[in-house]
Phi, psi and omega in degrees: 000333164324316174295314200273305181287352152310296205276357173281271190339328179255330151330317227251279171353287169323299182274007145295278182331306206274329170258002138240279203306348167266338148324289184272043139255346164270004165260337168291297228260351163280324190292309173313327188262172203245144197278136182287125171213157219255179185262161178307156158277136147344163157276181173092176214286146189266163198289135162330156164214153165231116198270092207266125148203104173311114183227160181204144200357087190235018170336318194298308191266351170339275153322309202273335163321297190285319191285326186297317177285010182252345200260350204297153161298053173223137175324130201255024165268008192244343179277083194232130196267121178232098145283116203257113177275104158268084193059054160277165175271349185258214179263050161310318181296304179295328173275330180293334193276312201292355186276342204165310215298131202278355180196136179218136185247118182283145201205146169315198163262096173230030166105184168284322172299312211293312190286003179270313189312283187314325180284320184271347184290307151287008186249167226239338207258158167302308247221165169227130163225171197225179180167163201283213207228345162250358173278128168255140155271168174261165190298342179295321218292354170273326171312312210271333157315299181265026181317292183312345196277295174012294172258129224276024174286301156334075184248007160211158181222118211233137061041152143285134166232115205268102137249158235265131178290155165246136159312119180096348168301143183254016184265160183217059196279294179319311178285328149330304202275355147284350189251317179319298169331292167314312163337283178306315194274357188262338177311324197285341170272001188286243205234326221126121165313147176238046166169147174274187156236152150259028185269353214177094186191166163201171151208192201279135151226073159275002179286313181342139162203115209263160157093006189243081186348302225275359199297165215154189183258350185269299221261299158001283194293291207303296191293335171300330201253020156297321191279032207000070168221182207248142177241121179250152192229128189227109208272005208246348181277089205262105146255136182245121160214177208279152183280095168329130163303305143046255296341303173299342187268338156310320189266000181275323192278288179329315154315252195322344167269326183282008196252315163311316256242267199288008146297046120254340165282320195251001164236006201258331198118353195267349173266358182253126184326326206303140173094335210262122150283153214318275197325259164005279187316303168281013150256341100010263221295308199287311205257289224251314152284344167281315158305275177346309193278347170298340158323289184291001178261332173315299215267005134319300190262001170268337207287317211296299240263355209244321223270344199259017162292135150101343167252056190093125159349334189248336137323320189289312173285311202298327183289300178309345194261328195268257208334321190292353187274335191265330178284318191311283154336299181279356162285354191268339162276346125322299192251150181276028205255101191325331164303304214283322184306316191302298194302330170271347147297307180317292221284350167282334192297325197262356192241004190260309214283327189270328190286312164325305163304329169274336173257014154290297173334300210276316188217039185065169157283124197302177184227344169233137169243178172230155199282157179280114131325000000 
């Protein structure tokens, strides 16, 4: 039993250390080290942007999309709007052009990279920066976006993303993406952030690399900083959008990303080391793979823990405390109550991740998506 209880105790580690305990070690090591920080921009006129927005029947949100990029505080001769219609079926096309959008591309269906790819492929600005087709920015959030590119160490920039609750919603999406957030801003005075949004980003783009699935907000931080320059979160670059109501339409959004999410770990580049300074690699490791991989440490650290009853008292607590946790989560599909909502979030958020692994095995990473109402 000395074997089983090797692999419960470190399972067990494991999904502690990567959701609290990697946290408070980027905060010893952020207090210690002295905060990385960027060079100043020049004086003088700030860099061309060509502003991408990926859309796929989003006629409802459209217009207001293109008047929010149209309205940001950045010079708008410096300013170029490119919406990319990817096979919508409505007027997407037709309303992004009468609001304004300075170039729209009606295009098939051919996923969102591809329609990213064709949009940058046309586009004009030193710098790209993209977003969805349902994220409003505050008016600043491009300046403050493309600050850090200044320095030319600098090769990606991630944005804040703010979202908006509906009255009556059950998802708890936000608070999860406040601890993400903290998270990220401590990755960014580090070794580098290891994942993005897509509401909100940008880089130089000759950094682009067009003609590539996997390419993204997960593959973005991670290849930059192969290239040894730093991908950073700039907290002061404010996007807001609406929260899938949800909790079940929340693991349907999660499901379809995480069915993405892993062609980029296991065909993307992101597990082989070549390249990664230390520190980056070890924050990789803490936050995404070990994240990743928490399903399977779960149902590992219940199998250890079940076989090791009858070998002290403290397998009989370790077990009741993983069961009452499990118990919690299915009274939190039932009940409004916030611990128990929290506990049935971890646990669709953490079952999306295993399900996402089975339909990449089954089917690839998809190339079209389709939006959560």
């Amino acid at each position: 039993m000395l074997a089983v209880a090797i692999v419960f105790w470190c399972s067990a580690f494991l999904l502690v250390y990567t959701h609290a305990g990697y946290p408070l070690v980027l905060w010893a090591l952020a207090r210690l080290r002295r905060t990385r920080g960027f060079a100043e921009a020049p004086p003088g006129e700030l860099p061309s942007v060509s502003l991408v927005v990926a859309a796929y029947d989003e006629e409802a949100v459209i217009e207001e999309k293109v008047r929010n990029a149209l309205a940001l505080d950045y010079p708008r001769e410096r300013l170029e709007l490119i919406v990319a219609s990817d096979g919508s079926g409505d007027r997407t096309a037709e309303l992004a052009r009468a609001a304004g959008a300075d170039l729209v591309l009606d295009l098939p269906r051919v996923g969102k990279a591809a329609a990213q790819d064709e949009a940058v492929a046309r586009a004009r600005g030193e710098l790209v920066a993209f977003s969805d087709a349902n994220s409003l920015w505050a008016p600043e959030a491009l300046r403050r976006l493309v600050a850090p590119l200044a320095d030319p160490r600098v090769g990606y920039v991630c944005g804040q993303l703010r979202f908006s609750a509906i009255a009556g919603a059950t998802n708890q999406e936000g608070a999860y993406w406040r601890y993400e957030m903290a998270v990220r801003s401590l990755e960014s005075r580090l070794g580098g952030i290891t994942a993005g949004n897509g509401a909100i980003y940008a880089l130089r783009r000759s950094d682009y690399e067009a003609g590539d699935p996997y390419t993204g907000d997960l593959s973005l931080p991670f290849r930059m900083a192969k290239r040894g320059k730093r991908a950073v979160y700039a907290a002061g670059a404010l996007a807001e959008e609406p929260m899938v109501p949800t909790l079940e339409g929340e693991f349907r959004r999660k499901r379809r990303m995480m069915a993405r999410a892993w062609g980029t770990v296991l065909r993307g580049g992101l597990l082989s080391p070549r390249g990664y300074p230390p520190l980056f690699a070890f924050e990789l490791a803490s936050h995404r793979v070990l994240r990743y991989g928490s399903p399977f440490l779960h149902l590992v650290a219940l199998g250890a823990n079940a076989a090791l009853i009858g070998h002290g008292a403290v397998y009989a607590v370790t077990l009741g405390i993983q069961i009452a946790f499990l118990f919690a989560a299915l009274l939190g599909a039932l009940l409004p109550l916030r611990p128990l909502r929290l506990a049935y979030y971890y646990a669709l958020v953490t079952g999306s991740i295993a399900v996402g692994f089975v339909d990449w095995v089954r089917g690839g990473a998809p190339l079209v998506w389709e939006k959560e109402r």
